[in-house]
N, C-alpha and C positions, 0 to 999 in steps of 0.2 A: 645839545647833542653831545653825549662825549667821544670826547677823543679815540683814534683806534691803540693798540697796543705798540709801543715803540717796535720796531723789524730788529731783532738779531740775527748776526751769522754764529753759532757754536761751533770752534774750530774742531775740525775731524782727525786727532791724533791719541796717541799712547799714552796722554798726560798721565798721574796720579787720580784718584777719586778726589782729594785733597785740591786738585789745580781747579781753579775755577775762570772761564775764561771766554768771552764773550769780544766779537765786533758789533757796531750798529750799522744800521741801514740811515740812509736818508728820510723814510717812513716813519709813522708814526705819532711828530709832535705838533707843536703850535704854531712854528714859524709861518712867514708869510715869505713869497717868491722875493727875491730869488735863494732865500734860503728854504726852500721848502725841502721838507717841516720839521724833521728832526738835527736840526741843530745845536750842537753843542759847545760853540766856538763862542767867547766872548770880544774876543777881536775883531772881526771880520767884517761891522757892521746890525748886525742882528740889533734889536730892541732888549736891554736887558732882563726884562721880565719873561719874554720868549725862553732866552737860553735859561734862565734859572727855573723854570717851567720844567722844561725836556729835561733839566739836570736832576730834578724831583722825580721823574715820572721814569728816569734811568735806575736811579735808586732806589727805588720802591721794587720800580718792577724785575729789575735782580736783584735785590734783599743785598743792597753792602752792606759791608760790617761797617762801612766809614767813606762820607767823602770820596771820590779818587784824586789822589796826589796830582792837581791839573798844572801843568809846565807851560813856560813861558819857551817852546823852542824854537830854537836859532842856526836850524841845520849844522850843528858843533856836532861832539863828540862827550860831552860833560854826562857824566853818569852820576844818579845822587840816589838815597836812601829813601822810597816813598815813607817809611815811616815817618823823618824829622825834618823834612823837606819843608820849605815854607811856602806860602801860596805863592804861585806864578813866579816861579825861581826858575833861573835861564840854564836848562839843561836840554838834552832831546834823549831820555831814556832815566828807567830807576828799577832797584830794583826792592825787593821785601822779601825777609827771611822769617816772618810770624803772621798769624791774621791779624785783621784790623786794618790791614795796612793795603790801598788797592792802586797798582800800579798802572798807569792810564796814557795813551799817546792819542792826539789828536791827527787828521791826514786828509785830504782833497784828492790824490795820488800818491802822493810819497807811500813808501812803503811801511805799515806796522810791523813790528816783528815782535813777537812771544817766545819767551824761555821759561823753562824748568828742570830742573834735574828730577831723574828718572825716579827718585822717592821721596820727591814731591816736599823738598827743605827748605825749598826757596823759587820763586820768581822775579820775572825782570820783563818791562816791554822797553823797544826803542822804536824812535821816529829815525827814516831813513830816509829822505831823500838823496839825489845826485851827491849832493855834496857832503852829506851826511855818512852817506857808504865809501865815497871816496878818501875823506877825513876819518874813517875808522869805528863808525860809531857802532859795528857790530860785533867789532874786534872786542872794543872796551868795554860794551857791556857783559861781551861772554866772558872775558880774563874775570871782570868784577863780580861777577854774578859766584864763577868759579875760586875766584879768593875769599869770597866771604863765606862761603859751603864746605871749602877744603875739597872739592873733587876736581878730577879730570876734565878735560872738556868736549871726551868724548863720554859724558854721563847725561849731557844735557838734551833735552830735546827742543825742535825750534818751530814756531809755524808761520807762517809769513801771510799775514792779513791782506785785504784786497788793495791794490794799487793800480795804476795804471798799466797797459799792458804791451806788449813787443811791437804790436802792430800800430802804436796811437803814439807813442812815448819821442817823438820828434827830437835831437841835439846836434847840437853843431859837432866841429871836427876837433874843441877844445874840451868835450867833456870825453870825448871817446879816447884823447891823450892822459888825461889825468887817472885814467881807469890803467889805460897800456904799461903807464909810469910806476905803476903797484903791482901787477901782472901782464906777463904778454898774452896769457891764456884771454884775457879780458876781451881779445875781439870776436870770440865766437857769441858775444851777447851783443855786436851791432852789426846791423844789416844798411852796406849803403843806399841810399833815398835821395841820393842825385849830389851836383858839385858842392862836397862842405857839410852835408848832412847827413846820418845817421838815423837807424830807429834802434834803439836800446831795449834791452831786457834787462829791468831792474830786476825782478827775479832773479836771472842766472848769475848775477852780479852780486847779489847779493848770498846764491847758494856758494857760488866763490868765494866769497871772502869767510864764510863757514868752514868751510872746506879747508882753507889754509888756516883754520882752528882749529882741526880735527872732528869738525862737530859734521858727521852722517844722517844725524837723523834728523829730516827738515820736512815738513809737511805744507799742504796749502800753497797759494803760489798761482792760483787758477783762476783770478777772476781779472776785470779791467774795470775799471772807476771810470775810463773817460768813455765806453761802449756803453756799458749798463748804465744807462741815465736812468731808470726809473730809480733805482736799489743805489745810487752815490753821488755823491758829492765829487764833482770833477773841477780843479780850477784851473785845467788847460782847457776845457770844454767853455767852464762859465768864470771867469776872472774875480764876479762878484758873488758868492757861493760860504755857505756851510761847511761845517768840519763832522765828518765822522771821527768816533773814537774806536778805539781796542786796548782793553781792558783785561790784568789777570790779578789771582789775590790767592790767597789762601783760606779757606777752609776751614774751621777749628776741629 
């Protein structure tokens, strides 16, 4: 019997014709529970024929021009070139300013995020978790993305892939300080959840740290990895679980 089509999300914004830019769903590949089925995490577990499976059946069925630049990330802030990047190099974000070159973040909750500037010269994704947002990592790819193009950084535009969401996203009273410590605006994205606890909005946390980039135009932002269990990969829900990616390139 074959298999059905991998599930994509195609983010909803202003890109370029040029921006080419896809999330995946959990849907679509070979794995077996508890990574079911579109898997594309080689760490995690999975059988390695699975993920190189889904990793085939990703490429094909968006037509890359190449590989995607797959990262070894460490919730850091290290920004590298998908172009010259080497396999499984410990970064969490990259960016590419030619086709050929496709820039790829893997995620269970953590937050994906996509960049482009508005004529479409360059792109960049990053992994954003807690600690990833806190440590800068949206900061670094926008300055980088923006140094290597030569524009401003209100030229770019951003879309924030599916993550976990305000009402699910459970931290103690040391992740809501490390936020405060960067901004005091920071506590309009936690609602308290009883003595010592917090439910966060990585989202707004993360339009904040945008924001104090200059960067306005942020799209997407809407969904929750740990609710939608049919459509994600959640590892606060399942600990032992798959990785969706989000993915953007260029276009020739």
């Amino acid at each position: 019997m074959p298999m059905p089509e991998p599930g994509f999300i195609i983010p909803d914004w202003p890109a370029p014709a040029r921006v080419r830019a896809v999330s995946t769903t959990r849907r679509g590949g070979v794995s077996p529970a508890p990574y079911d089925t579109f898997n594309l995490a080689g760490h995690v577990g999975d059988a390695p024929q699975h993920v190189q499976h889904n990793r085939e059946s990703l490429r094909q069925a968006l037509q890359l021009p190449a590989e995607p630049t797959w990262l070894d990330q460490v919730h850091g802030s290290h920004v590298v070139d998908a172009a010259d990047a080497p396999d499984s190099c410990q970064a969490d974000a990259s960016f590419a300013r030619e086709p050929g070159a496709v820039c790829a973040v893997m995620t269970a909750d953590c937050l994906p995020v996509l960049m482009c500037d508005r004529r479409g010269r360059g792109v960049a994704a990053a992994h954003a978790g807690w600690r990833g947002l806190a440590g800068g990592v949206i900061e670094a790819t926008a300055r980088q993305l923006c140094a290597r193009l030569g524009c401003p950084a209100d030229e770019l535009l951003v879309w924030l892939g599916p993550a976990i969401g305000p009402q699910a996203f459970e931290v103690g009273s040391d992740v809501r300080e490390a936020f405060m410590a960067i901004d005091a605006h920071a506590a309009q994205a936690f609602v308290e959840h009883g003595p010592g606890h917090w439910l966060a909005d990585i989202y707004l946390l993360a339009r904040q740290a945008l924001q104090r980039q200059g960067i306005a135009s942020v799209y997407g932002g809407g969904r929750c990895t740990y609710s939608e269990e049919r459509d994600f990969f959640s590892f606060r829900r399942t600990p032992t679980t798959g990785r969706m990616a989000s993915l953007i390139w260029l276009a020739e």
